[in-house]
C-alpha positions in Angstrom: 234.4 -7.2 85.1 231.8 -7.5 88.0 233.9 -11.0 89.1 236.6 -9.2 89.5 235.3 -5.7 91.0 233.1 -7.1 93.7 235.7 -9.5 95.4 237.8 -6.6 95.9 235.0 -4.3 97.1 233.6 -7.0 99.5 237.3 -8.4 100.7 236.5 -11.6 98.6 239.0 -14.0 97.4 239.7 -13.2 93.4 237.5 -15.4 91.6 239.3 -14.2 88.2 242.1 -16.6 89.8 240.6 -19.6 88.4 241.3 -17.9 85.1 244.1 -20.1 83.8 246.2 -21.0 81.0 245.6 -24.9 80.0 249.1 -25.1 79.3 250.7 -24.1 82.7 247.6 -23.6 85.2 248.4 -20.4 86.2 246.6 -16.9 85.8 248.2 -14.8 82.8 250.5 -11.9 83.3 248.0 -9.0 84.2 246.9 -10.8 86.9 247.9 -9.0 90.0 245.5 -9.7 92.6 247.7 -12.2 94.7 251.2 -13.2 94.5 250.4 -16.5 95.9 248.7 -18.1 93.4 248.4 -21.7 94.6 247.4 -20.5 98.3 245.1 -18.2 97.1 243.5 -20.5 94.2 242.9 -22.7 97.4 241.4 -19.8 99.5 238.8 -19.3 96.3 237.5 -22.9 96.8 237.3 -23.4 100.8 235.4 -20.3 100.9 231.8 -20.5 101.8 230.4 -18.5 98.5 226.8 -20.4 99.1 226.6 -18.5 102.5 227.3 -14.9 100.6 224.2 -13.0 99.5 224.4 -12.7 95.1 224.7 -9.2 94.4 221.9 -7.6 92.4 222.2 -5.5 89.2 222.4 -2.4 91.0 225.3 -3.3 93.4 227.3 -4.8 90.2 226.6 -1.5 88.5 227.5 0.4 91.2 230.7 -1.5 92.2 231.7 -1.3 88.4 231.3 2.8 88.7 233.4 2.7 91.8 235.9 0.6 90.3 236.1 0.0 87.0 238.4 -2.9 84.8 240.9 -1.2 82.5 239.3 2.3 83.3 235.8 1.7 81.5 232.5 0.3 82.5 231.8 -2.8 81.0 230.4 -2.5 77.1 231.7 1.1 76.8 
């Protein structure tokens, strides 16, 4: 949940992208955070993720408050 919650709060690319089926390489149907998927897939791995600061705990918690997958936070 946090993967997919902080690129979106931070204007990251969607890591959930590299999420993909072994059969056809591509994200499954819920995934709607780009309609590009190739250029976007390509966006994940030029960017510089070694230059971003790791969020701590407390900003994953938070950023799963403010935006939570499927309507829960994660475990509940």
């Amino acid at each position: 949940m946090a993967c997919r919650t902080v690129p979106r709060k931070d204007k990251l690319p969607p890591l959930t992208i590299l999420v993909v089926s072994e059969e056809t390489g591509m994200p499954g149907e819920g995934f709607i955070a780009a309609s590009d998927i190739p250029k976007t897939q390509m966006e994940v791995f030029a960017f510089d993720w070694l230059n971003r600061m790791t969020p701590s705990p407390d900003d994953l918690k938070d950023a799963a408050i403010k935006r939570p997958s499927n309507g829960k936070l994660g475990g509940t």
